[in-house]
Every structure is written in C-alpha cells, then in structure tokens.
C-alpha positions in Angstrom: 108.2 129.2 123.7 108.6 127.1 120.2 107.0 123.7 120.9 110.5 122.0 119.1 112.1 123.8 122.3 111.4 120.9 125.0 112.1 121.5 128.6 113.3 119.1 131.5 112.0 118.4 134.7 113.1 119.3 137.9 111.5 116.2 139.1 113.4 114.3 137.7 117.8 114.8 138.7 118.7 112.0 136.1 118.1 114.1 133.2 115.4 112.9 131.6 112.7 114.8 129.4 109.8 116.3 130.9 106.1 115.7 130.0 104.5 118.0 127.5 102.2 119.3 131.1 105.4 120.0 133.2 107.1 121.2 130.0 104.9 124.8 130.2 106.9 126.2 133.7 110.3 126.6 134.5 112.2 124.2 136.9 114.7 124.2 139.1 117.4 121.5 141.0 117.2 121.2 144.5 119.9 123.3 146.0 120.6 120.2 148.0 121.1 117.8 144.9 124.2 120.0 143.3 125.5 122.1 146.2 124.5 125.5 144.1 122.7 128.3 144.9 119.8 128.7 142.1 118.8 133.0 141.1 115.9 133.9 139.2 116.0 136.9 136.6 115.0 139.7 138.6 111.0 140.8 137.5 110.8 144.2 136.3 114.6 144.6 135.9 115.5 148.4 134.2 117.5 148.1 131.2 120.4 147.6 132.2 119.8 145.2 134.9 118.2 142.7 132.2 120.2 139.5 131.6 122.3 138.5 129.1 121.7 136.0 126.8 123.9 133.1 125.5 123.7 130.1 123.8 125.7 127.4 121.8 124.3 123.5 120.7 125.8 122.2 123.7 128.3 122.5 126.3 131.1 124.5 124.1 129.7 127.8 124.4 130.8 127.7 128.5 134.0 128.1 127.1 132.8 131.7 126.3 130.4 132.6 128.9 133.3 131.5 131.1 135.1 134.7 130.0 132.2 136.5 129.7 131.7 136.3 133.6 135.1 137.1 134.1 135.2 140.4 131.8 131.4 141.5 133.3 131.1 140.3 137.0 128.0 142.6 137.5 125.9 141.6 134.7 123.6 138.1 134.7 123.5 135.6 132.3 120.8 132.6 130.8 122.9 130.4 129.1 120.9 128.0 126.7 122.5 125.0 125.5 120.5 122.8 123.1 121.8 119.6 123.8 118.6 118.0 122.3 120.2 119.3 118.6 123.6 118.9 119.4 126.1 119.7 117.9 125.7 122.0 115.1 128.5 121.1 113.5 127.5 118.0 112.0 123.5 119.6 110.3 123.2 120.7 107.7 122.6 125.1 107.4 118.7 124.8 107.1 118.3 122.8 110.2 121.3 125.4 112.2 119.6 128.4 111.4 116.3 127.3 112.3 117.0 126.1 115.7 119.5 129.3 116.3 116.4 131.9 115.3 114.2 129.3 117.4 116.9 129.7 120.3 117.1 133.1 120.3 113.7 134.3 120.4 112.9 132.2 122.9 115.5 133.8 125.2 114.2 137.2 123.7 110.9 136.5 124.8 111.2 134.4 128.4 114.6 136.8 129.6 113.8 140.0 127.9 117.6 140.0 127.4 119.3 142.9 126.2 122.2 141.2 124.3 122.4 138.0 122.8 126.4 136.4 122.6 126.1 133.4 119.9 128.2 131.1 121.1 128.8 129.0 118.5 130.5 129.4 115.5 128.3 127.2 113.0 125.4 129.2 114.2 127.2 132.4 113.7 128.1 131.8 110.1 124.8 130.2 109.2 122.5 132.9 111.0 124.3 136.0 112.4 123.0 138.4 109.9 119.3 137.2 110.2 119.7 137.5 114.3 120.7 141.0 114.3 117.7 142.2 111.6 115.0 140.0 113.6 116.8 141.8 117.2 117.0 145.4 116.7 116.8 146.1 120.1 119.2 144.0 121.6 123.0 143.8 121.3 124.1 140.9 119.3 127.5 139.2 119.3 128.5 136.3 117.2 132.4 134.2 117.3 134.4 133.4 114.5 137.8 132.0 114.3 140.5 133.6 115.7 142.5 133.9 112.2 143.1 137.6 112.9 145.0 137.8 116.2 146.4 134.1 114.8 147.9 136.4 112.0 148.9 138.9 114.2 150.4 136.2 116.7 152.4 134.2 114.7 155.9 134.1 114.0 156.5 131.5 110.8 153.4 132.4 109.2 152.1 129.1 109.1 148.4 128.5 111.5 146.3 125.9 111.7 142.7 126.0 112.0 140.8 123.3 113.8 136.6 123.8 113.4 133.6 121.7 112.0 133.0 121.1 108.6 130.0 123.5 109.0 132.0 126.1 109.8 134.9 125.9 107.3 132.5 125.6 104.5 130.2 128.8 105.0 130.4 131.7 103.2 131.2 133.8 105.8 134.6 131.6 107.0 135.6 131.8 103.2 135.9 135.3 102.9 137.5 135.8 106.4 140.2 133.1 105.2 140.5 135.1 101.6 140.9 138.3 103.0 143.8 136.4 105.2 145.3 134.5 102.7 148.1 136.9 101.5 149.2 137.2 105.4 149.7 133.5 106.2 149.6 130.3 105.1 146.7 128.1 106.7 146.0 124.6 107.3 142.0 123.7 107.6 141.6 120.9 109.3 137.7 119.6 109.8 137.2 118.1 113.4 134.2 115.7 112.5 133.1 114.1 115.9 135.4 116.4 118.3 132.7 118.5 119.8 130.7 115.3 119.9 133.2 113.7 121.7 133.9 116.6 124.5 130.1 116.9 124.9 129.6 112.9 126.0 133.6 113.6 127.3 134.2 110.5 126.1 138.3 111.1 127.8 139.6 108.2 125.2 137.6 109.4 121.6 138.7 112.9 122.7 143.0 111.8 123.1 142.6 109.7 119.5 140.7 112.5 117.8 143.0 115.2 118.8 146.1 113.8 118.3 144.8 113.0 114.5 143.5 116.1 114.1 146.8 117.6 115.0 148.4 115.4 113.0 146.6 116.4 110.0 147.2 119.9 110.5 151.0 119.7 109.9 154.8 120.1 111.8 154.4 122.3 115.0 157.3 124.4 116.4 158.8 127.9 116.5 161.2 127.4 113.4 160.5 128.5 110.1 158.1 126.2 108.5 156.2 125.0 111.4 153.0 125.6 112.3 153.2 127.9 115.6 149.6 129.2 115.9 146.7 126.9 116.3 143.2 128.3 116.4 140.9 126.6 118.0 137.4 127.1 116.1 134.6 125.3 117.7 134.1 126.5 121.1 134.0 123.1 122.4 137.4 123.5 121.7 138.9 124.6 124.2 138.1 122.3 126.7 140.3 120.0 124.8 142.8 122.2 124.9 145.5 120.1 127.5 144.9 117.2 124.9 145.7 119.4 121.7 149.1 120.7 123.4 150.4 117.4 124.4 150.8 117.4 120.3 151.4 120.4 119.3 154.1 120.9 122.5 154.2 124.2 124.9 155.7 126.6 122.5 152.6 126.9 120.3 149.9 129.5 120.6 146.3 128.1 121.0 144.1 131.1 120.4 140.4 131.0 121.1 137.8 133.6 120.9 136.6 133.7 124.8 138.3 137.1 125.7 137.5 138.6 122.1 133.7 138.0 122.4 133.7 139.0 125.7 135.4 142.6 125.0 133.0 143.1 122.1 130.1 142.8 124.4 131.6 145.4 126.9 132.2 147.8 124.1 128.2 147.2 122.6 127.0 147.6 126.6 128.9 150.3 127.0 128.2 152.0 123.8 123.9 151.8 124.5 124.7 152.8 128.0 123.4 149.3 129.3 126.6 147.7 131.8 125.2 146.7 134.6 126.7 148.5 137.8 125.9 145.7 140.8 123.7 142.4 141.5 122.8 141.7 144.5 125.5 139.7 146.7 122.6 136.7 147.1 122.7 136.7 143.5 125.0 134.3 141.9 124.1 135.5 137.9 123.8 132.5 136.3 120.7 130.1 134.9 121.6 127.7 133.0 119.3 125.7 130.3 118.9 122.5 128.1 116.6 121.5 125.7 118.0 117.7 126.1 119.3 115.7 128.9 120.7 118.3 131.5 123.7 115.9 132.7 126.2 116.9 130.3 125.4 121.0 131.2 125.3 119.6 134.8 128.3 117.8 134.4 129.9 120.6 132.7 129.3 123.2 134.9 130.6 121.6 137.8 133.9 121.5 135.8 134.3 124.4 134.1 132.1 127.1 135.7 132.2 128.3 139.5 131.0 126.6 142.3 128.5 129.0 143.3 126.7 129.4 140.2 123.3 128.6 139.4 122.1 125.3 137.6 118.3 125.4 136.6 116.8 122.8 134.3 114.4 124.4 132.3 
C-alpha cells in the first residue's frame, strides 16, 4: 500500500489517525459501536465473485455507489474515500491524479477488484485515460456531467451546470461542453467550497452556498428562457439536492450521473462475463474506507447508505 495512503484505527471510534505500526493491518469497528454488521472480501473469490471497487475524495462518491448497489444487489463493493485529501476539487491536476493512480492501485492490489467506478468527476477528467492503460484487466468507469441526458431532458434549452472549478476547467469537460454547444445554451457555475461544505455538513454554509450558486446560474422555470435542467456535477452534489430545489422550485430537472454510471458497469460486467450471480445472505457487501478521519464516512453512511451495511476503518 503507498505510504501517503494512511489508515485508521479501529482502536480508536473517534476517528483519529492510526500509528505508522497499527497502520500495516486492516481494522474494523465493533459491531456493537455502529449497530452494522462488518464482511470481509471473500479469500480466493473466482472472477466474478471479486469486489468492486469505488472511490471519490470524500463522502460524494456514496451518491454513486448508492445506485450502484441498487442496480447490482449481488455484487460487493470497497468503497475508498480519501478524506485525508479531500476534496479534489479545490488541487490542483498534478496533486488529483497522483492520489487517484495512488487510490486505485491500492484497491487493485489489497481487493483484487475486477472493476474500478471513479467516483468523482475531478478525478475522472484529470486521470481516467491513465487508469484504464495502467488497469487492463479490470473494468474501469469514470462520471462526467450529465450534459447529455440534460440536452436530451430539457424543454427551453437553457441548463445549468453546477461542478468544481477543477472540473469545468479540464480538457475533457471542454470538449464535452463544445460538442454540446449547438444543442443548448449552458450556464457554468463553479461551486468553490460546496463539496467542502456537505463533507463537514456544515447544514448553514451548505443553505447560503446553494442558494448563491443557484442564483448565479440564472431564472429557473418551464417557460421559454428559463433555465429547466440543472446538472448536478460534483457527486457531493446530490446530497444537497433538497437545498438546491428549494431555489430552483419542483418543476426543474436535477440530473445526476448515479443511475448512468451504474448501467455502464452492468453493461462492462456483463460484456467480460463477470456479474456476480449471489453473495452469501450473511454478507452485507459493503467495506467502507478512509484515509482521514472516518467520522464524516461514518457519519455518512448512516445517512445515506443502508442500515445493514458494513463500516470498516481501514
């Protein structure tokens, strides 16, 4: 594992960082401290049975792993969030795409993961294309803004694109939004300090943020001129999404890219003939990671994932 990859210790429920001598073995919370039943990969899985990976800088990427568990209730999942970096939106490309290859072969090596879902969308722009050449073998899936099915959604022809500064800067955003530009007319809005916000869910920050950020990104409605489609382009996102409508009112669309990412990595799956057909009832799927302070994943979890899944600090 990549010594800039710290781990936490199970000793120690407040969160806090582990020695470098607990650091070298996994660790686990006491069923007893969250109420949830903790599952192990399973040693000497076949192909198919091998987890899948995910990962984002923090908690945002639960949006997506929240509809990947939904789309594939038989497979099982190591989520990675690396709190300790977070978020990515605010470093700058060198730093993103050195912690996302850092990321990703650790999962590679520790899970022996067949398919790796980026769940981040700074990371995916910055690093994507050097994932899948350094991966061959496994299935890799990376987000981007929802402009497409925003295009195809809306009405007026007028969207709005919320995301990080990272994001609407790369190169591979720019030529998405060029190829678009002919279709619809869009309004980039940079979020600086949303997904920090939702990741401390600091309720107050969150309420002024969004309702400036919506502000910025124009007149929403369904009549010609408004803006009636508003992607959400961070996966931190959507976890804010209650607080975004309150502005933007119940008639606008508020598209995501959960269900899309989590289709993709059906089709890959069932493409290499790797779906998993069962897990074990016992087996609740799930480990979760940190490379910071595991309270906000902790935290997290208990809101926006199942009860019964697994939480293991490692």
């Amino acid at each position: 594992m990549p010594a800039a990859l710290a781990r936490t210790s199970p000793a120690r429920p407040s969160g806090r960082s582990a020695s470098p001598a607990a650091s070298s073995r996994p660790s686990r919370w006491k069923r007893s401290e969250l109420n949830l039943q903790a599952s192990d990969p399973a040693p000497g899985a076949s192909n198919a049975g091998r987890p899948i990976g995910v990962f984002d800088s923090g908690i945002g990427g639960l949006s997506v792993l929240r509809a990947l568990r939904a789309e594939l209730p038989n497979e099982r999942f190591v989520y990675f969030a690396d709190t300790a970096h977070a978020p990515y939106g605010e470093r700058n490309e060198g730093h993103v795409i050195a912690r996302t290859r850092a990321v990703s072969a650790d999962l590679s090596a520790r899970h022996a993961i067949k398919a790796l879902v980026v769940a981040c969308n700074t990371a995916t722009a910055a690093a994507i294309h050097l994932l899948r050449a350094e991966h061959p073998g496994v299935a890799v899936v990376g987000v981007e803004p929802a402009l497409k099915p925003a295009v195809a959604a809306s009405r007026t022809r007028r969207i709005a694109v919320l995301a990080t500064r990272a994001t609407l800067a790369s190169t591979k955003f720019g030529t998405l939004h060029a190829a678009l530009a002919e279709d619809a007319q869009f309004t980039l809005v940079p979020c600086d300090g949303l997904a920090r916000a939702i990741e401390a869910d600091d309720r107050a920050q969150i309420a002024a943020l969004c309702a400036r950020y919506v502000g910025e990104a124009g007149i929403f409605g369904t009549d010609d001129g408004q803006v009636d489609t508003l992607v959400l382009g961070c996966t931190h996102y959507p976890f804010a999404a209650d607080e975004l409508r309150r502005h933007t009112g119940a008639s606008v669309r508020l598209l995501d890219t959960g269900v899309p990412v989590a289709l993709q990595t059906r089709r890959l799956l069932a493409s290499s003939g790797l779906l998993a057909e069962r897990r074990a009832a016992e087996d609740d799927g799930l480990l979760l990671e940190s490379s910071g302070d595991v309270r906000p994943l902790q935290s997290a979890a208990r809101r926006w994932l199942a009860s019964a899944d697994a939480v293991v600090g490692a």
